[in-house]
C-alpha positions as CSV (number, residue, x, y, z in Angstrom):
1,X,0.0,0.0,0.0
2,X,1.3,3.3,-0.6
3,X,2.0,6.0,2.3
4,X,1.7,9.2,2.2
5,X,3.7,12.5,3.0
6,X,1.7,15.8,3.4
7,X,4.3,18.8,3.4
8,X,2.8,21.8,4.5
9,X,4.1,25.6,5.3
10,X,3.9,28.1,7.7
11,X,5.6,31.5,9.3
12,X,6.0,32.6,5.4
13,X,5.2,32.2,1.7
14,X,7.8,30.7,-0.7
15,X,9.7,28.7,2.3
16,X,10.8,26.3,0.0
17,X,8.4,23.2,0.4
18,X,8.8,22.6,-3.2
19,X,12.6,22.3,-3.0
20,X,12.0,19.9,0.7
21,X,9.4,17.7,-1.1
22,X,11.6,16.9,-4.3
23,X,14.5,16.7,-2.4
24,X,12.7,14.1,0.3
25,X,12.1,12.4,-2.7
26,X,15.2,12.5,-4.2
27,X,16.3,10.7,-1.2
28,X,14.0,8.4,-1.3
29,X,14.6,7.4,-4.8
30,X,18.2,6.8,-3.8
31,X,16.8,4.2,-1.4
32,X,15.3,2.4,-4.2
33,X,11.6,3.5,-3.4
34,X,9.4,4.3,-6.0
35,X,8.1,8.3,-5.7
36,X,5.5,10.4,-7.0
37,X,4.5,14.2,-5.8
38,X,1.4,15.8,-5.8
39,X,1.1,19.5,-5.3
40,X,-2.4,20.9,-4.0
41,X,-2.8,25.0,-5.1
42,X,-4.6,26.9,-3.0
43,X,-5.7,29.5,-5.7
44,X,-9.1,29.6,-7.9
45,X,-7.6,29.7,-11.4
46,X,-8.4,25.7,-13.0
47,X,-4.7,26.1,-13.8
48,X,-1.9,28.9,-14.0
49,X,-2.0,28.4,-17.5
50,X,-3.1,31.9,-18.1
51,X,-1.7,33.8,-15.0
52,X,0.8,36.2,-15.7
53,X,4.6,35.2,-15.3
54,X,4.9,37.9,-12.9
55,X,1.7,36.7,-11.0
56,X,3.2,33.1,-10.7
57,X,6.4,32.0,-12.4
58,X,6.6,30.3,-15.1
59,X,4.1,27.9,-16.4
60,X,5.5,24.0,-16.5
61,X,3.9,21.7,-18.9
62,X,3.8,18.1,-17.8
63,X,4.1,15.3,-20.5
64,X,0.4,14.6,-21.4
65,X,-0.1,18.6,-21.5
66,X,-1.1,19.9,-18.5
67,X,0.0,23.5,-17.5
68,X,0.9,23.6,-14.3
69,X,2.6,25.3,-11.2
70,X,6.2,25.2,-11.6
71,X,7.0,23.4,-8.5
72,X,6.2,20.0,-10.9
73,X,9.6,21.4,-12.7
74,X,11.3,20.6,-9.5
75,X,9.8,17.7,-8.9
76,X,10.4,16.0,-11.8
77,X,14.3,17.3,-12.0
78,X,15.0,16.2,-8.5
79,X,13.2,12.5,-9.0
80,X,14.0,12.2,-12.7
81,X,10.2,10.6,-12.6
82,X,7.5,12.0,-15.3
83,X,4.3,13.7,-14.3
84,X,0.9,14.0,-15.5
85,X,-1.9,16.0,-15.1
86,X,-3.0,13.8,-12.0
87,X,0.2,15.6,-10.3
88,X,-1.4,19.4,-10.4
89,X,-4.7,20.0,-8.6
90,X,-6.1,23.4,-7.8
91,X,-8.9,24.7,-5.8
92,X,-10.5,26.0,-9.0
93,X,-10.4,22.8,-10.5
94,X,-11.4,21.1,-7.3
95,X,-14.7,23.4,-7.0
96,X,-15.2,22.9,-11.6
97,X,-15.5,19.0,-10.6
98,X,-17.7,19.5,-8.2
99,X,-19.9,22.4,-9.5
100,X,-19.9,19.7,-12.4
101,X,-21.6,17.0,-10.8
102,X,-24.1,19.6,-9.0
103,X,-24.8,20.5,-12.6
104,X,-25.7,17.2,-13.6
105,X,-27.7,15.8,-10.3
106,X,-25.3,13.9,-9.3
107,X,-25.7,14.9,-5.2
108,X,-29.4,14.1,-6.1
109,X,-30.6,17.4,-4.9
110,X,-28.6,17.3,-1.7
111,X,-27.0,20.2,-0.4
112,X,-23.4,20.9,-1.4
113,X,-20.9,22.0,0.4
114,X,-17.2,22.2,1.8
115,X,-17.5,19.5,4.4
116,X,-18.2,16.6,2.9
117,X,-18.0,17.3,-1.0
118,X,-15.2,19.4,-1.8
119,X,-13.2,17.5,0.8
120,X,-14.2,14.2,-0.8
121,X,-13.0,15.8,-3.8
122,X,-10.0,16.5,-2.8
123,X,-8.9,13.2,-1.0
124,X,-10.5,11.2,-4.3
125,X,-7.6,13.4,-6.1
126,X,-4.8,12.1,-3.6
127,X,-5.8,9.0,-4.3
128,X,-6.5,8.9,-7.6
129,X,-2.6,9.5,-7.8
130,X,-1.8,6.6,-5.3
131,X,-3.8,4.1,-7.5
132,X,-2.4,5.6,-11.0
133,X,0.7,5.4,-10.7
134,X,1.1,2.9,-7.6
135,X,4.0,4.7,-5.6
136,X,5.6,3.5,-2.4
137,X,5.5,6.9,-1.5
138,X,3.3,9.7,-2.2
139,X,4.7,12.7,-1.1
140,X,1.6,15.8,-1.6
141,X,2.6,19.4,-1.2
142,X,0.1,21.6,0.3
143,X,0.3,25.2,-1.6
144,X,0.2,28.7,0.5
145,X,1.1,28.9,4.6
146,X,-1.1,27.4,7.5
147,X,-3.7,29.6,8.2
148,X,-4.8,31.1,4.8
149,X,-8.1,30.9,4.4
150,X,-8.3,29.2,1.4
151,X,-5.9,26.4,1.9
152,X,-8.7,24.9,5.2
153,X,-10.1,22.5,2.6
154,X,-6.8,20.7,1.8
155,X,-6.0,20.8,5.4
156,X,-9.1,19.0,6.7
157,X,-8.9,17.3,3.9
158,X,-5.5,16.0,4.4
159,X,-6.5,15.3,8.2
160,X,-9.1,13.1,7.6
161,X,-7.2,11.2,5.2
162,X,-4.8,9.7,8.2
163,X,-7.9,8.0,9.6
164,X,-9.6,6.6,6.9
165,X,-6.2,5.1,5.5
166,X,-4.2,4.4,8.6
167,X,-2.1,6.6,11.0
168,X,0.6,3.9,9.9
169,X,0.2,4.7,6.7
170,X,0.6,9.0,7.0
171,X,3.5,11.5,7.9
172,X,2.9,15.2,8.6
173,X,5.9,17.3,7.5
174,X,5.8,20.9,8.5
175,X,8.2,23.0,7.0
176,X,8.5,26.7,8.7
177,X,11.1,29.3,9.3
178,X,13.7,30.0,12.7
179,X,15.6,33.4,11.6
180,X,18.3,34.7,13.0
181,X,17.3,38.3,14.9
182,X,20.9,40.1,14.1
183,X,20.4,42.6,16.5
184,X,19.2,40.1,19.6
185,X,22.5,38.2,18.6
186,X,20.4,34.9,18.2
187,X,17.9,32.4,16.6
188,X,14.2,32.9,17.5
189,X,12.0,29.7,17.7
190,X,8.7,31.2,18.6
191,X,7.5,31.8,14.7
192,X,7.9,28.1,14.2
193,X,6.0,27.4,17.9
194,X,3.0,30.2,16.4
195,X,2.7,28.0,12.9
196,X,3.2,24.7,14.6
197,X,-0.1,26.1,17.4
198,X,-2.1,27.3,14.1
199,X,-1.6,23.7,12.4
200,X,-2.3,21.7,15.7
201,X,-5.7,24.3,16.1
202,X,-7.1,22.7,12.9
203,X,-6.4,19.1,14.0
204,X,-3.0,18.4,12.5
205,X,0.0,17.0,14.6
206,X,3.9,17.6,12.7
207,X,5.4,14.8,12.8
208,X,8.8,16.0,11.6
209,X,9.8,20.0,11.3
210,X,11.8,20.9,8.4
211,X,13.3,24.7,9.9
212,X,14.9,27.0,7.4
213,X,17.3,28.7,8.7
214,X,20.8,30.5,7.6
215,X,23.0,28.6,10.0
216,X,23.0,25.5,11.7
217,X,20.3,24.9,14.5
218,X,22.1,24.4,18.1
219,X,20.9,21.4,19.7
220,X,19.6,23.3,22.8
221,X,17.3,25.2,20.1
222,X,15.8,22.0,18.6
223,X,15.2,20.5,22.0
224,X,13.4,23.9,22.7
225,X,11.2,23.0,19.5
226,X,10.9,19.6,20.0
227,X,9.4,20.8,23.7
228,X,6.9,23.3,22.2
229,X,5.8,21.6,19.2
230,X,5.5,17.9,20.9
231,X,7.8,16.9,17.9
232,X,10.7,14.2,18.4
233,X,14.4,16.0,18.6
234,X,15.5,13.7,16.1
235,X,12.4,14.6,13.6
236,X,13.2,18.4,14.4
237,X,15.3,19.1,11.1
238,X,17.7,21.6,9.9
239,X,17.2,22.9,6.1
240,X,19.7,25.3,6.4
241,X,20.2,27.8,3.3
242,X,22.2,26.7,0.6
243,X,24.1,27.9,-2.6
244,X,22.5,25.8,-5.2
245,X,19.8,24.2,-4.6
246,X,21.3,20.6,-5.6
247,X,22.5,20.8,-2.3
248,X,19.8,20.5,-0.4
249,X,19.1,16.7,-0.3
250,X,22.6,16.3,0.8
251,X,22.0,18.5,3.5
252,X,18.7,16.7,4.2
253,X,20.3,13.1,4.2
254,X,23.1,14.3,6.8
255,X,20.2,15.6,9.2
256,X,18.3,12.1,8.5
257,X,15.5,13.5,7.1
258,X,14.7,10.5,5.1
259,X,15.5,7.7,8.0
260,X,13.1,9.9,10.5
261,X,10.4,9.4,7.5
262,X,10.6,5.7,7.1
263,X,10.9,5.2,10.9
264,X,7.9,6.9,11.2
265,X,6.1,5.3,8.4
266,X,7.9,1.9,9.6
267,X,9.1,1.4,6.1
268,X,12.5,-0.6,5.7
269,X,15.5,1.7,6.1
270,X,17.5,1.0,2.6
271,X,21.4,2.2,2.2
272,X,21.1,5.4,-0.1
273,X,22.9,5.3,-3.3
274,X,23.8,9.5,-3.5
275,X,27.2,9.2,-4.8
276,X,26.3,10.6,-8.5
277,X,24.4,13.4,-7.0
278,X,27.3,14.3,-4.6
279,X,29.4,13.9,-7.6
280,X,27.3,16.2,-9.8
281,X,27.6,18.7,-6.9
282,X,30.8,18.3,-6.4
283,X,31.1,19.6,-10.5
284,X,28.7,22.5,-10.2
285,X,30.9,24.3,-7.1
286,X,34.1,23.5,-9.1
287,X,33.6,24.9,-12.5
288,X,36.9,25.8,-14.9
289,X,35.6,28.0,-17.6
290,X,33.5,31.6,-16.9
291,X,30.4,31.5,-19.7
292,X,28.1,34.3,-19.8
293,X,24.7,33.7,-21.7
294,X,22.3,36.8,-21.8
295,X,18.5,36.1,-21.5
296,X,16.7,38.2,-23.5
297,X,12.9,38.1,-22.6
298,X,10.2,40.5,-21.5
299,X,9.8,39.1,-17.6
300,X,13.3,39.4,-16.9
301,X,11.9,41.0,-13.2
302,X,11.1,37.8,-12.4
303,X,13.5,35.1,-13.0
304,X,11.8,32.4,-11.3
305,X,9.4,33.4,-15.3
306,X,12.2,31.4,-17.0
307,X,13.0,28.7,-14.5
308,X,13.3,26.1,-16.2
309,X,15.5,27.5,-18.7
310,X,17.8,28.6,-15.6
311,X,18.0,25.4,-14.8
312,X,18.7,24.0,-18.0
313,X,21.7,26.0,-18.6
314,X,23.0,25.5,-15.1
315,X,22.6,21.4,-15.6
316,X,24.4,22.2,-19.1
317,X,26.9,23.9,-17.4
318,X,27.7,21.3,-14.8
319,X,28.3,19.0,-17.8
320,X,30.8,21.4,-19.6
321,X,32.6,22.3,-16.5
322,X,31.3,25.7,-16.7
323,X,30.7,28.6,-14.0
324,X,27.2,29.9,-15.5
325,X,27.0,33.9,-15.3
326,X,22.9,35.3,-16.5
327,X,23.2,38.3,-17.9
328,X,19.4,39.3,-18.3
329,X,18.4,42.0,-20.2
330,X,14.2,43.2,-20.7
331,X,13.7,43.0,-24.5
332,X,12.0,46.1,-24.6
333,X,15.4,48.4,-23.9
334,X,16.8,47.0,-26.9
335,X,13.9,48.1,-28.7
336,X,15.3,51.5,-27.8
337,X,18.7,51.6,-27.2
338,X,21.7,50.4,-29.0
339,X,21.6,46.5,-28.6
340,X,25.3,46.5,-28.2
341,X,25.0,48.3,-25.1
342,X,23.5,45.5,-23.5
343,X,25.0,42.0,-25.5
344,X,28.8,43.6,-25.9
345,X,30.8,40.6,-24.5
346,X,28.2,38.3,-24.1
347,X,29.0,33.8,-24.9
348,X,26.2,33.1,-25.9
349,X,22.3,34.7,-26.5
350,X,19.1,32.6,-25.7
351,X,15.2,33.5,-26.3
352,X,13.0,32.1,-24.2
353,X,9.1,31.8,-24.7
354,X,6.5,33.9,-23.8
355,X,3.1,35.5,-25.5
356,X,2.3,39.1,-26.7
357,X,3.9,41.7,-28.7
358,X,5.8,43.3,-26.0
359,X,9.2,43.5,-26.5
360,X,9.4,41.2,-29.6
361,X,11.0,43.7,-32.1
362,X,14.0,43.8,-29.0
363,X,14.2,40.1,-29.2
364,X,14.8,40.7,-32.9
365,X,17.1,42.7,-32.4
366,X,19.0,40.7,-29.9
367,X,19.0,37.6,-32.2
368,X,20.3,39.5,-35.2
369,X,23.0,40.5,-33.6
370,X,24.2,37.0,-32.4
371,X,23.8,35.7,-36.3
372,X,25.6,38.7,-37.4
373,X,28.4,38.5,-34.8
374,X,28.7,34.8,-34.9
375,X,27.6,34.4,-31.1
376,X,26.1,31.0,-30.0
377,X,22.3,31.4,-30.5
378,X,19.6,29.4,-28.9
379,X,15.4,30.2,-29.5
380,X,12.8,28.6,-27.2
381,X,9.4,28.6,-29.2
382,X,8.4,32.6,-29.6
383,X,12.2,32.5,-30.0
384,X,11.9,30.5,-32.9
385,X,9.6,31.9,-33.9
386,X,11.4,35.2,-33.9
387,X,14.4,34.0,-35.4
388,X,12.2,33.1,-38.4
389,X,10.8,36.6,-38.8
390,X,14.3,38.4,-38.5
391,X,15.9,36.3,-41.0
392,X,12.9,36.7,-43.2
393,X,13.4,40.4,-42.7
394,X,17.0,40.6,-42.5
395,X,18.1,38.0,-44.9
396,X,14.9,36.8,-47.4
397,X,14.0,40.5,-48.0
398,X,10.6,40.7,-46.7
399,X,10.9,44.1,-44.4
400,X,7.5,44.1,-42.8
401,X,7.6,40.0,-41.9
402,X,6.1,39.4,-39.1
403,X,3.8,36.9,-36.6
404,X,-0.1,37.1,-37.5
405,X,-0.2,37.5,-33.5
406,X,1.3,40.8,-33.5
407,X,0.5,42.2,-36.8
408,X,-3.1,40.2,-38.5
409,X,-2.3,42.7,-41.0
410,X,0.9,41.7,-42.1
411,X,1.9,41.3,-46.0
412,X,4.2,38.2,-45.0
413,X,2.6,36.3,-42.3
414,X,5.7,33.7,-41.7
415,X,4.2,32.3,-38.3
416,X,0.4,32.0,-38.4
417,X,-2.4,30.4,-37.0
418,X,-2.9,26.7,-37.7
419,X,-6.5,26.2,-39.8
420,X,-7.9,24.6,-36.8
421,X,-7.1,27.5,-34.3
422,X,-8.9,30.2,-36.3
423,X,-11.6,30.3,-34.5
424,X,-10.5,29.8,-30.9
425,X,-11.3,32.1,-28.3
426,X,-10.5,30.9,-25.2
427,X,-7.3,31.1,-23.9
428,X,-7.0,28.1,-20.9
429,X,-5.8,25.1,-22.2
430,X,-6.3,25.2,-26.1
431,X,-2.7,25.7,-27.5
432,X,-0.3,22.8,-28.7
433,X,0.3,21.3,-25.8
434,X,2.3,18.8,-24.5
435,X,4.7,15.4,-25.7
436,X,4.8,16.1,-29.8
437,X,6.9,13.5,-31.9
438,X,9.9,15.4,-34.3
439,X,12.0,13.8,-37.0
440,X,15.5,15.2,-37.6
441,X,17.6,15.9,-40.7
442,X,20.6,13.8,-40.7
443,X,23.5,15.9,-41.4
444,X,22.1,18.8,-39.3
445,X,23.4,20.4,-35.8
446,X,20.6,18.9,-34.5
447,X,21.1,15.7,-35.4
448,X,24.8,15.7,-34.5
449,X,23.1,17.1,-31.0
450,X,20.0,14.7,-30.6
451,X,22.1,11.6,-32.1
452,X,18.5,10.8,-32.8
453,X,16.1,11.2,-35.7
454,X,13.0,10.8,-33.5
455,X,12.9,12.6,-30.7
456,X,9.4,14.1,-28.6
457,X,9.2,16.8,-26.9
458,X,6.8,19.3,-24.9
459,X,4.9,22.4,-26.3
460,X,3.2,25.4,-25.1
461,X,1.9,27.2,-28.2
462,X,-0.5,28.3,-30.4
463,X,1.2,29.7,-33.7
464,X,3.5,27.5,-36.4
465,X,5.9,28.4,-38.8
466,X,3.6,29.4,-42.0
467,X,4.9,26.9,-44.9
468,X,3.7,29.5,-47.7
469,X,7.4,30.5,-46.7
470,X,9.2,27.4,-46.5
471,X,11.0,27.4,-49.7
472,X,11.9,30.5,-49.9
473,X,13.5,30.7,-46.4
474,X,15.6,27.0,-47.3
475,X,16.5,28.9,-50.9
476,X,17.9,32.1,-48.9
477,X,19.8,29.9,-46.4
478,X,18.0,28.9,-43.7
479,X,17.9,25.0,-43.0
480,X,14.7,23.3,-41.1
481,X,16.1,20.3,-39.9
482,X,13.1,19.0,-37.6
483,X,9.4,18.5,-38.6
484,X,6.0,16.5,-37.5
485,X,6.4,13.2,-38.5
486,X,3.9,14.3,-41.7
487,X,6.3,17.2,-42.5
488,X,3.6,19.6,-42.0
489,X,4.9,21.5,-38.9
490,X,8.2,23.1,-38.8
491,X,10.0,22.4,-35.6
492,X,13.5,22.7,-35.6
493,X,15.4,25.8,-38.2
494,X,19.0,26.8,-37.7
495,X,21.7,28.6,-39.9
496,X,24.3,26.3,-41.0
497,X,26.7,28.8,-41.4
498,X,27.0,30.1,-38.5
499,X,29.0,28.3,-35.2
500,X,25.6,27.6,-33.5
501,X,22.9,29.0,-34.4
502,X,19.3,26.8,-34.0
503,X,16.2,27.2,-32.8
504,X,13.4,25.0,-31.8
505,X,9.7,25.8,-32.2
506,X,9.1,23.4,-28.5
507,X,10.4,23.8,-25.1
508,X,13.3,21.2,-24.4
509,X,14.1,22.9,-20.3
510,X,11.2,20.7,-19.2
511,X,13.1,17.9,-19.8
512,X,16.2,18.5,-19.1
513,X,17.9,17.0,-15.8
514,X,20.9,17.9,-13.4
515,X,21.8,14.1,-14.4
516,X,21.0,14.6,-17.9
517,X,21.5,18.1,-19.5
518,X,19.1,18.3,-22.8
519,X,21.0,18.3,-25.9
520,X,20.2,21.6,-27.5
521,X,21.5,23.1,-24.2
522,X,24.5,21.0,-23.8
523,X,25.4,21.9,-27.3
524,X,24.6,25.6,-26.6
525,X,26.7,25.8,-23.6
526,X,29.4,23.7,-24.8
527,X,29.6,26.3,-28.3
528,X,29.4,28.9,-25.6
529,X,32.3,28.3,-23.5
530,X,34.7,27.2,-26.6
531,X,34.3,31.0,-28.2
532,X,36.7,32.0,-25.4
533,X,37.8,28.8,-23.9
534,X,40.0,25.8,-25.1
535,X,38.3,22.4,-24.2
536,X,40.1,20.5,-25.8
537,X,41.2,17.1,-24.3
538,X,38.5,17.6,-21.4
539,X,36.8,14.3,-20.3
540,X,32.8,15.1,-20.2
541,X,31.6,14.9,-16.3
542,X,30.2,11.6,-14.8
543,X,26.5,11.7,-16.1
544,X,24.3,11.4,-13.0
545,X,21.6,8.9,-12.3
């Protein structure tokens, strides 16, 4: 039977229970249990698909096509384990469902309300997981901070779920913060004892305390907590902050975060196999070459709007010994300033994905000064998509090319909507998304990159590459060396004549891995570092498993 870990927060928002849960199962995984993560969002939306990056990060979309929160990017890095839709739930989609079956009499007239329905709803959702995918351990994140108002049904949820499927069978895990008060010279435990009191007021006991902190926890401090909190001393846990987080499982193993969970859930205590990850992050703090890569995107105020790409290039540069410097710069200055100002010096130039006409004439800009200047170039899916219109500009000779998105006017409409999307006017969920299949041209930089002429991989869009143009882009130059298995959809172009220059109309940082860097980014990095660098003779890392 599976058991089940609910992580929940208090003291304050973005505490890092994402980063505790995928590293918990990280850990676990090294034991030789099979994992899988559930993450419970507090919010009304059905899905963050159409929240603004600055609202809420970036949007990660899981295999089968669901857009979700980007916590499931962490997840699935830290586990190297797939999800699905079945891994995402939101209040919004929690109250749809059951709004749904009101709707069609399924409650036979009865009254609905939070306690029992949406509650049912929400524990049928945990379960549903459990039985899908059959884990040993189901570890469910609970979104927000004890006490939020609209986090209670997940919470009473989550409490009622201990008795119905054994107390044997469930581990509370509370993760909250102990700061250190620089002018009282010392480490305060009473916002952890307030959050612990708030969680124990609505029927919840922690049975382990994961307490960030920026130093070590003294032992007479966690004896304090364990006091206050009626939690074990060995179950009171030090997540203490760290430079990368790759780190953070190993700092978890050494304060037995994983034994105090299978003790508790008296599950077998396996030997953990972590000496690939402790390799890998061994690597990352011990870099040889300096590569700088400027990100040139219109929610540069938000990084955490591009994380997976971040991550990408940073598991890239683990792999290619390199010491990864962002440079990012808001596409819309280089709509108005010289775009030297800002890419002078620059390895290599990447454009990531994103919606709107804002700053896309920057991102233009930015990428015709990479082909011109032979700097390595990489374009996420709007990047693609604007390397196509600047070359059909700059190069084919259409001045006024352009996207049908930001110009329906346009005399050259070189990415347009598909036939089928004409008439679409919702917004949620009705793009290309999701695991597509791609065929590669052998004798490409992408096949020389994918080794593969088959590969699949995940897409958030709604425009394609318009094949009025095909030809005349391949007769000017330009190469498209991956397409839909029917040749109808254009998803790879690059510019053989340049060191590295490709872009891809999908978004390969979802499946990229600290233990197995994606091969458009590897290549990226790798072209990256050589333009000032010599690697020659350099043995390529230990790959992680």
């Amino acid at each position: 039977m599976t058991k089940f870990i609910f992580v929940t927060g208090g003291v304050v928002s973005s505490i890092g229970k994402g980063i505790v849960a995928a590293s918990l199962g990280r850990l676990l995984k090294s034991r030789d249990y099979s994992v899988s993560i559930l993450k419970l969002d507090p919010y009304i939306n059905v899905d963050p698909g159409t929240m603004s990056p600055f609202q809420h990060g970036e949007v990660f979309v899981t295999k089968d096509g669901a857009e979700t929160d980007l916590d499931l990017g962490h997840y699935e890095r830290f586990t190297d384990t797939s999800m699905s839709r079945l891994n995402s739930v939101t209040t919004g989609s929690i109250y749809q469902a059951v709004i749904n079956r009101e709707r069609r009499g399924d409650y036979n007239g009865g009254t609905v309300q939070v306690i029992p329905h949406i509650t049912n709803e929400i524990k049928e959702r945990i379960l549903l997981v459990a039985k899908d995918t059959q884990p040993e351990v189901l570890i469910t994140e609970i979104g927000g901070t004890v006490g939020d108002i609209e986090s209670l049904p997940f919470m009473e949820a989550i409490r009622q779920l201990r008795k119905e499927v054994g107390r044997q069978n469930v581990l509370y895990m509370h993760v909250t913060l102990v700061p250190w008060i620089a002018s009282a010279g010392e480490m305060k435990t009473k916002p952890t004892q307030h959050s612990v009191k708030e969680l124990r007021s609505i029927g919840i006991q922690p049975d382990i305390l994961v307490c960030r902190s920026d130093r070590l926890i003294p032992l007479g401090l966690k004896h304090k907590l364990s006091e206050f909190c009626d939690v074990a001393e060995k179950c009171v846990i030090t997540a203490q902050d760290a430079s990368s987080i790759y780190e953070v499982p190993l700092i978890l193993e050494r304060e037995g975060l994983a034994q105090q969970a299978l003790e508790l859930l008296q599950m077998e205590q396996r030997q953990p196999n972590l000496t690939r990850w402790q390799t890998m992050v061994e690597r990352l703090y011990s870099p040889k070459y300096t590569v700088e890569i400027a990100i040139v995107g219109k929610y540069v105020r938000l990084s955490d709007a591009y994380l997976s790409v971040v991550e990408a290039l940073r598991h890239a540069a683990i792999a290619t010994y390199g010491d990864l410097r962002l440079r990012w710069i808001n596409s819309e200055d280089l709509e108005t300033e010289a775009v030297e100002t800002y890419l002078a010096g620059v390895d290599g130039v990447l454009v990531p994905g994103g919606f709107g006409i804002r700053g896309v004439d920057g991102k233009i800009a930015a990428i015709k000064y990479a082909r011109d200047r032979q700097i390595p170039f990489l374009g996420l899916c709007l990047g693609m998509q604007c390397s196509v219109i600047e070359w059909a500009r700059n190069v084919a000779g259409l001045a006024n090319a352009n996207s049908s998105e930001f110009d329906p006017s346009t005399n050259y409409p070189v990415i347009n909507l598909l036939p089928d999307q004409q008439n679409v006017v919702d917004l949620g969920g009705t793009m290309r998304l999701g695991v597509y299949p791609c065929n590669i041209l052998r004798n490409s930089l992408a096949f020389k990159l994918y080794q593969q002429e088959e590969i699949k991989e995940r897409h958030r869009h709604r425009y394609e590459f318009n094949n009025n143009y095909r030809q005349m882009l391949l007769d000017s130059g330009y190469l498209i060396s991956g397409t839909s298995p029917d040749g109808r959809l254009v998803e790879i172009v690059e510019y053989p004549q340049h060191p590295f220059f490709i872009s891809c109309q999908f978004h390969p940082e979802f499946k990229s891995r600290p233990s197995n860097p994606h091969p458009l980014f590897k290549g990226f990095m790798a072209a990256a570092i050589s333009r000032t660098h010599s690697t020659s003779g350099l043995q390529t890392p230990v790959e992680v498993s």
